[in-house]
N, C-alpha and C positions, 0 to 999 in steps of 0.2 A: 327375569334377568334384567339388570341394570344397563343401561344405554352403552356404558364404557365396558363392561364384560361382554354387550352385544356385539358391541366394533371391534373387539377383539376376537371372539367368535369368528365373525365376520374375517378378520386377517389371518389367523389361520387356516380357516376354511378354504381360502384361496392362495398361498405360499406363495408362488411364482407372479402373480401380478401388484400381489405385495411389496414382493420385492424390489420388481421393476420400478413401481412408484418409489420406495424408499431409494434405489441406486440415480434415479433421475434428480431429486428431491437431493441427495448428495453432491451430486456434480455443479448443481447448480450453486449451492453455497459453498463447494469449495472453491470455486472460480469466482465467486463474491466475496469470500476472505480471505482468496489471495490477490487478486486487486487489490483490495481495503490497504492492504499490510504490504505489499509495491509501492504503493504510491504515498503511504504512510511515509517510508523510508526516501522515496525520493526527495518528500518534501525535506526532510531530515537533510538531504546532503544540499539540498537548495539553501537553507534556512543558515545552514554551515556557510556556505559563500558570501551570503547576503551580509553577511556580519563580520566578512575578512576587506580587509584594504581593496578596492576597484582596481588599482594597477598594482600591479609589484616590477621594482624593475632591477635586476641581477645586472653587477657591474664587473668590470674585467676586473683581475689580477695584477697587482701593482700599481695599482692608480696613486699619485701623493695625497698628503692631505686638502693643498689647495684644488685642488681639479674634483674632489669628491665635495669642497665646500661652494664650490661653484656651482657645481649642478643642484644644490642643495637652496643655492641662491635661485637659480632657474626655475628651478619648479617652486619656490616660495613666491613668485612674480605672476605665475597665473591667478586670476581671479578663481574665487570662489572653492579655495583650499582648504579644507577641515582639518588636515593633520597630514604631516610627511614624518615619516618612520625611519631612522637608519637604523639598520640592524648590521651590527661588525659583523668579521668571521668568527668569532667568538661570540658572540650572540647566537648566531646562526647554529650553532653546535651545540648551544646547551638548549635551544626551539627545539631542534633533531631529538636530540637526546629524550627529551621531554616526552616527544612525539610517540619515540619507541621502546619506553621504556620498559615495555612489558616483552620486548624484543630486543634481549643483550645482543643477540649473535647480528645484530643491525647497527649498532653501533659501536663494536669493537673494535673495528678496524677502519673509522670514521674520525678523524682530527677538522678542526679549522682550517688547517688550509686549503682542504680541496672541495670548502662550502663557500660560495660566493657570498658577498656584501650584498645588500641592496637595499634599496628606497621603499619604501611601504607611502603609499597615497591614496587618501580616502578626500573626496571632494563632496559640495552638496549639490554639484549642477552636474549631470550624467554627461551633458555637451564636450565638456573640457576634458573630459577621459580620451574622447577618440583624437582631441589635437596634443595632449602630451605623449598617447602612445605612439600618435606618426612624425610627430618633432622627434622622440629620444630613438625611434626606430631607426632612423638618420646616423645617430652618433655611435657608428658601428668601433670606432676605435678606446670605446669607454661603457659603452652599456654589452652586455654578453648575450641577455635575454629580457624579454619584458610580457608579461604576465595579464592579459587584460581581460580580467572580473567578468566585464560585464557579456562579454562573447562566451564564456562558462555557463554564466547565470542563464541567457540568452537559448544555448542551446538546451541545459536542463528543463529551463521551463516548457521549449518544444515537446524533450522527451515524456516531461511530469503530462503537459497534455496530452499528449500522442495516447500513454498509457491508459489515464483515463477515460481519456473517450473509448477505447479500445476496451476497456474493462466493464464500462455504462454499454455499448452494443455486446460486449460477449453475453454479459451478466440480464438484458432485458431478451435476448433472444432462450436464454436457457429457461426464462423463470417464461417466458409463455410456452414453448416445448414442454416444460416443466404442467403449466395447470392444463394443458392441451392431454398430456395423459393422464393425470393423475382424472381428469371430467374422464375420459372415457372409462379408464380401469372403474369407477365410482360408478359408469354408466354401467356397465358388465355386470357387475356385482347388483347393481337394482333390477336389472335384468332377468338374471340368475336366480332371484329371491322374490320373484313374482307372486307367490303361492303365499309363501310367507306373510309378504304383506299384505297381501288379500284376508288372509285368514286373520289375521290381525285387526284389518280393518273392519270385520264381520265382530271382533269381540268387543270393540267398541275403541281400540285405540285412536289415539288422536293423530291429526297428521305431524304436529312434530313430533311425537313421542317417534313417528313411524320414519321420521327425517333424520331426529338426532343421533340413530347412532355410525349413521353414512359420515355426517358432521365432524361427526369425535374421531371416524377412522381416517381422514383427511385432515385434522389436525396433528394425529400421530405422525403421519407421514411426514408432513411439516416439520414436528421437534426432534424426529428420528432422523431425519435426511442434513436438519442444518447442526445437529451437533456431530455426527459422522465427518460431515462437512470440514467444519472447524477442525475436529480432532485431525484431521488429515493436514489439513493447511499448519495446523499449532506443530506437528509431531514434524512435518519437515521442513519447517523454521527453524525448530529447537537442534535440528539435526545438522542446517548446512549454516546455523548463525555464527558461529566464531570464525569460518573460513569466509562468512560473504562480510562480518565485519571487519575484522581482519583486509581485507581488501580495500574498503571505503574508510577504514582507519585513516582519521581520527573519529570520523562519523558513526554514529549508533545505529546502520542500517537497519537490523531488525530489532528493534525493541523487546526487551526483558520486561515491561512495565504491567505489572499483574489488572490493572487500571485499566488499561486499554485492550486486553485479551474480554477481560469483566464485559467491559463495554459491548467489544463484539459478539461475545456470545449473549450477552439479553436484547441486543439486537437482531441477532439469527435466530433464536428464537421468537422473540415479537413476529419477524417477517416470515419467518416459518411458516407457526401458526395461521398467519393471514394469508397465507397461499395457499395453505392445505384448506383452511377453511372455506375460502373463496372457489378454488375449485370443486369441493365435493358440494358447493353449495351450488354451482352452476350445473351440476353432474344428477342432483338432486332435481334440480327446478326440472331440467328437461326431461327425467324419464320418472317421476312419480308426480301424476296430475289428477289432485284430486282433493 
């Protein structure tokens, strides 16, 4: 009998703690491909801000044109100014529009006039963001609302951390739970199979001959467990992505990009394997000595 028909032997012979390994072996990569594919998407709405104006500042209703050219002077007077932005109310309308265009019933009953003007400001010294937000924050009779980037940026990145780190402890506590049974189950079955390899080892086989097929059946469990894995993380992606982008619109929360699915599966698999191998091998060492 061939090592991989012997390790399969072997997994049917015992169904139920089979299983168990393979459901452990699941759980673990699915809480490792949906991290992955969280924090994927957070960077996503991060990377979206990074790249928008630092302040945005929404101006009242009726302003003339000298008072909107003044304030235009004002903030042209701070140092270290990249770019200032007017966006009319007609501007503003056809951004919207743009924004939702794939959502008529959002902008049917949307005109310019109940979209405010405003100032778009992108600077190269982060400093001078927090002294034009609290100078214009002052001119309550001409600014309506003001918009500041970096308090966005600021808290996502908290959250993008938070997640992470929360994903890095969920993800290394499952994957030792994970080789903690998959050693034992692998310890039962050499257990179990005492006879066996005694009798084996009397016809002359070798010890890996008598290792490898523990080996192979702890690497199944590995490629069984992280593609189950995925397929569950892929299947309710694909299930709740147009309503969670739809939400993060304009941002591509959850990615379509066949590229990076690619990626994480010959990844879950590489890491699989190395778990299942690594534990049936530590499951090996300790109970066939010889």
């Amino acid at each position: 009998m061939t090592p991989l028909k012997s390790a399969w032997h072997h997994i049917r012979r015992s169904p139920f703690q089979s299983l168990i390994a393979i459901s452990v072996m699941t759980i673990s990569f699915f809480s490792l491909s949906f991290f992955v594919i969280i924090s994927n998407g957070m960077s996503s709405v991060l990377n979206y801000f990074e790249t928008k104006p630092e302040v945005t500042i929404f101006l009242k209703d009726g302003l003339d044109q000298s008072t909107v050219q003044g304030l235009q002077k004002e903030l042209s007077d701070y140092p270290n100014i990249r770019e200032i932005k007017f966006i009319s109310k007609d501007q503003a309308l056809q951004i919207y529009k743009e924004q939702n265009k794939n959502n008529p019933m959002l902008t049917e009953m949307v005109t310019a006039s109940i979209l405010p003007a405003s100032f778009e400001i992108s600077v190269s010294d982060p400093k001078i963001l927090e002294q034009i937000a609290q100078n214009f924050s002052s001119k309550t009779t001409q600014v309506d609302e003001i918009i500041y980037q970096k308090d966005i940026i600021n808290s996502l990145l908290v959250w993008t951390n938070f997640i992470r780190k929360t994903g890095i402890i969920v993800v290394s506590v499952t994957t030792v739970i994970t080789l903690m049974i998959i050693t034992v189950i692998i310890g039962m079955k050499i257990t179990n199979r005492k006879d066996e390899i005694s009798i084996s080892r009397l016809l002359g086989a070798g010890n890996f001959y008598v290792k490898r097929p523990f080996l192979i059946e702890g690497v199944i469990y590995g490629l069984t467990g992280s593609i189950l894995g995925l397929l569950i993380t892929y299947s309710l992606s694909a299930y709740f992505a147009n309503r969670i982008n739809l939400f993060f619109s304009p941002v591509v929360f959850l990615t379509s990009d066949f590229r990076f699915y690619a990626f994480l599966l010959l990844s879950s698999l590489s890491l699989g394997s190395l778990i299942g191998f690594t534990a049936s091998w530590i499951g090996v060492k300790r109970n066939i000595k010889f």
